[in-house]
N, C-alpha and C positions, 0 to 999 in steps of 0.2 A: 504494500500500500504506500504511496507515496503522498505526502502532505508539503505546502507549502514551509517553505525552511524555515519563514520567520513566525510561522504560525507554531513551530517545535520549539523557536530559541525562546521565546514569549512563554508558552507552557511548563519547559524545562525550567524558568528562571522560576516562574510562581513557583514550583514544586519544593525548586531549594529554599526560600525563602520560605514555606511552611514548613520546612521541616528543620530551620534557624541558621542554616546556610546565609554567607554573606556572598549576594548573588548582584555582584557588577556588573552591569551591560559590557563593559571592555572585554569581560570573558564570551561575552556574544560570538565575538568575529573569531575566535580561536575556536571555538567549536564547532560555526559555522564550517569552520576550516577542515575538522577533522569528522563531523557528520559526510559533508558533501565530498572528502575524499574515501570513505570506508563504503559510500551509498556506489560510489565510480566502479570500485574495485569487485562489491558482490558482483556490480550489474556486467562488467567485464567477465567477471567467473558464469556468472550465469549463459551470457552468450556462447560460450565455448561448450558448454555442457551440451550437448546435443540431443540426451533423453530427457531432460527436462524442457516442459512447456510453463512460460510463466505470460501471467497477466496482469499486468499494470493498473490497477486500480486507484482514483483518488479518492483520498480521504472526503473533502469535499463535494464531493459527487457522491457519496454515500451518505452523507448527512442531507442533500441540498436532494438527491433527486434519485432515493432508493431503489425505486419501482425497476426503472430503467438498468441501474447499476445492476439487478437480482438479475434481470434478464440475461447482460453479458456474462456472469458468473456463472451460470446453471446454465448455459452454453458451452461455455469455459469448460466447464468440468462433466458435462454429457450427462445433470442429473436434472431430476424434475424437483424443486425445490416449493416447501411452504412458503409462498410469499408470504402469506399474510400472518402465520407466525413469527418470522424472521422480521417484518416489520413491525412487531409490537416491539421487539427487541430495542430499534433505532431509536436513541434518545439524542434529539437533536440539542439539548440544553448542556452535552458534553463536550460540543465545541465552542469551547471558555475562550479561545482566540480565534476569532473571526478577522479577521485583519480587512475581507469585505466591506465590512460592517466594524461597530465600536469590540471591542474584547468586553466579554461578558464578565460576571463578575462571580 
């Protein structure tokens, strides 16, 4: 699943500061650093792998527009899926950084 970066470094930071963590924005750019190189190197690994099939889903699109997202997944993976259990699942009030919109609170 792939998520907007700044919507992670925003989440990551709440996280440490509840849990009393002294959480710098300067540390932002350093992890951005080290998220978007470790995300390079799976997706590198992954291409080469030739029995695996992967699908790229976003986060975003999962929250904003399930319906659709269930369809390519249950595609994806050749099964016939409960939508409408699997959207009772979808709790839209857990994307805390909406960076679209204000970050929730």
């Amino acid at each position: 699943m792939s998520r907007n970066m700044e919507e992670v470094l925003a989440s990551q930071r709440k996280m440490l500061i509840n849990l009393g963590h002294d959480s710098k924005q300067n540390n932002d750019q350093r992890l951005k650093q080290l998220y978007t190189s470790d995300l390079a190197k799976t997706r590198n690994w992954l291409m080469q792998q030739s029995h695996i099939d992967v699908l790229y889903v976003d986060y975003a699109d999962i929250i904003d527009r399930p319906r659709g997202q269930l369809r390519i997944i249950a595609d994806f993976l050749n099964l016939k899926l409960n939508n409408k259990r699997i959207l009772s699942t979808i709790d839209q009030s857990m994307r805390h950084h909406n960076l679209n919109g204000s970050p929730e609170t």
